[in-house]
BALOGU-824072 format. One line per field, with one value per atom (N, C-alpha, C, CB): residue number from 1; chain; atom name; x, y, z. Coordinates in steps of 0.2 Angstrom, whole numbers. Glycine has a CB too. Layout:
<nodes>
nr (NUM ...)
kette (A ...)
atom (CA ...)
xx (X ...)
yy (Y ...)
zz (Z ...)
</nodes>
This chain:
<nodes>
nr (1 1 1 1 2 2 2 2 3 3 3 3 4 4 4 4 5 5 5 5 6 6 6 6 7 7 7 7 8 8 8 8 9 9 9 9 10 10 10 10 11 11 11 11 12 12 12 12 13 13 13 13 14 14 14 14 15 15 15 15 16 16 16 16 17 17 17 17 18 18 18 18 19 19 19 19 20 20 20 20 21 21 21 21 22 22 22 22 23 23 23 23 24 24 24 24 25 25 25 25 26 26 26 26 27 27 27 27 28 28 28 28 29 29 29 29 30 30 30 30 31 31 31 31 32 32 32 32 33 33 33 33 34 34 34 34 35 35 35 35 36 36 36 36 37 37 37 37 38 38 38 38 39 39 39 39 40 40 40 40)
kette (A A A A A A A A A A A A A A A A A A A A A A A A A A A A A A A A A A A A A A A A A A A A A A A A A A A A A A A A A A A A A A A A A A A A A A A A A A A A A A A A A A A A A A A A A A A A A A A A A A A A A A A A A A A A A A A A A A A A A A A A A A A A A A A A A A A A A A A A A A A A A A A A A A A A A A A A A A A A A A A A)
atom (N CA C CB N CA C CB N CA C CB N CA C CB N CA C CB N CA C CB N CA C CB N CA C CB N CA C CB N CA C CB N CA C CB N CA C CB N CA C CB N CA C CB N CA C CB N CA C CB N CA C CB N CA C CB N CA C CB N CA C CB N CA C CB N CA C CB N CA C CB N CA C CB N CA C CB N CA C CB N CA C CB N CA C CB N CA C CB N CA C CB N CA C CB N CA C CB N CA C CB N CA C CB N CA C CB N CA C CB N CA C CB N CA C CB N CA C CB N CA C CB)
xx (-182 -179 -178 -182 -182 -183 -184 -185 -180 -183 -186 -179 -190 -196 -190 -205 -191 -190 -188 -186 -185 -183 -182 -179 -172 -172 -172 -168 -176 -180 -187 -184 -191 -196 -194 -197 -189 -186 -184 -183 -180 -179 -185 -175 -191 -196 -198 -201 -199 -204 -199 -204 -191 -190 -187 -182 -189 -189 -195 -188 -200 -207 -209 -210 -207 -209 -204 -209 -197 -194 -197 -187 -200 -201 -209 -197 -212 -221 -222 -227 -220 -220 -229 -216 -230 -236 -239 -234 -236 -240 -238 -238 -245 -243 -241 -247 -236 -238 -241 -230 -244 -249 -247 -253 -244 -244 -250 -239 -252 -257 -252 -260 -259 -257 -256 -261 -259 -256 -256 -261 -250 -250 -251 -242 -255 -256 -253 -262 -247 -244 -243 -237 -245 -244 -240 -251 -237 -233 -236 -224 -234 -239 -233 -247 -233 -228 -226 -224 -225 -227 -221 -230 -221 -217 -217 -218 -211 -211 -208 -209)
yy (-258 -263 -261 -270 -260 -256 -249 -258 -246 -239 -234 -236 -231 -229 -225 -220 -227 -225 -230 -222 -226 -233 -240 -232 -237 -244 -249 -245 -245 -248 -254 -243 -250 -252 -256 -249 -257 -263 -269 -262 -267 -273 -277 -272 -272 -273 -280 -267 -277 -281 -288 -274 -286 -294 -298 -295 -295 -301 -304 -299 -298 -303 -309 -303 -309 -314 -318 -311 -317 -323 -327 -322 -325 -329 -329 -328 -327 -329 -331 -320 -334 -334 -334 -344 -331 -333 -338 -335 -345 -351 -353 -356 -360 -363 -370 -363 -374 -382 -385 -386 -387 -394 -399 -397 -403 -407 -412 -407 -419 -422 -422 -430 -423 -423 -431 -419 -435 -443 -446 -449 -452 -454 -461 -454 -464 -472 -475 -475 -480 -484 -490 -482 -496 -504 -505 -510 -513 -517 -523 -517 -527 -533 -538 -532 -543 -548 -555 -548 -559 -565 -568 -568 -577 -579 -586 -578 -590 -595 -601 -594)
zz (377 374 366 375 362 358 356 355 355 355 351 354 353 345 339 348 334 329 323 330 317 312 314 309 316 317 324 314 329 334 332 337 328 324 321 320 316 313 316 311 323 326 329 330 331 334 331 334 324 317 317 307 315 314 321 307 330 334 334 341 332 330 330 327 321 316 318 310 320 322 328 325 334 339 339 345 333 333 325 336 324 315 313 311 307 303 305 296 304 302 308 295 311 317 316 323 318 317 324 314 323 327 330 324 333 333 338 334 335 341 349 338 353 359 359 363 357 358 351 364 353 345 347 341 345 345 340 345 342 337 340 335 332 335 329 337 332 326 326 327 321 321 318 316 324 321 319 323 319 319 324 312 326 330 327 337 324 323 328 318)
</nodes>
């Protein structure tokens, strides 16, 4: 799929970093939310 050389290598290096970036984001696995209201 990529071939050894320059610009094999290069495509290697930027499919990478596109689809495994640096940094991860987290999200929780549950969210607990309430609302609090009143009733006249």
């Amino acid at each position: 799929m990529f071939p050894a050389g320059a610009a094999g290598d290069y495509t290697f290096k930027l499919a990478k970093n596109t689809f495994s970036p640096q940094y991860l984001l987290r999200e929780p696995r549950k969210t607990f939310r309430f609302s609090v209201g009143t009733t006249f």
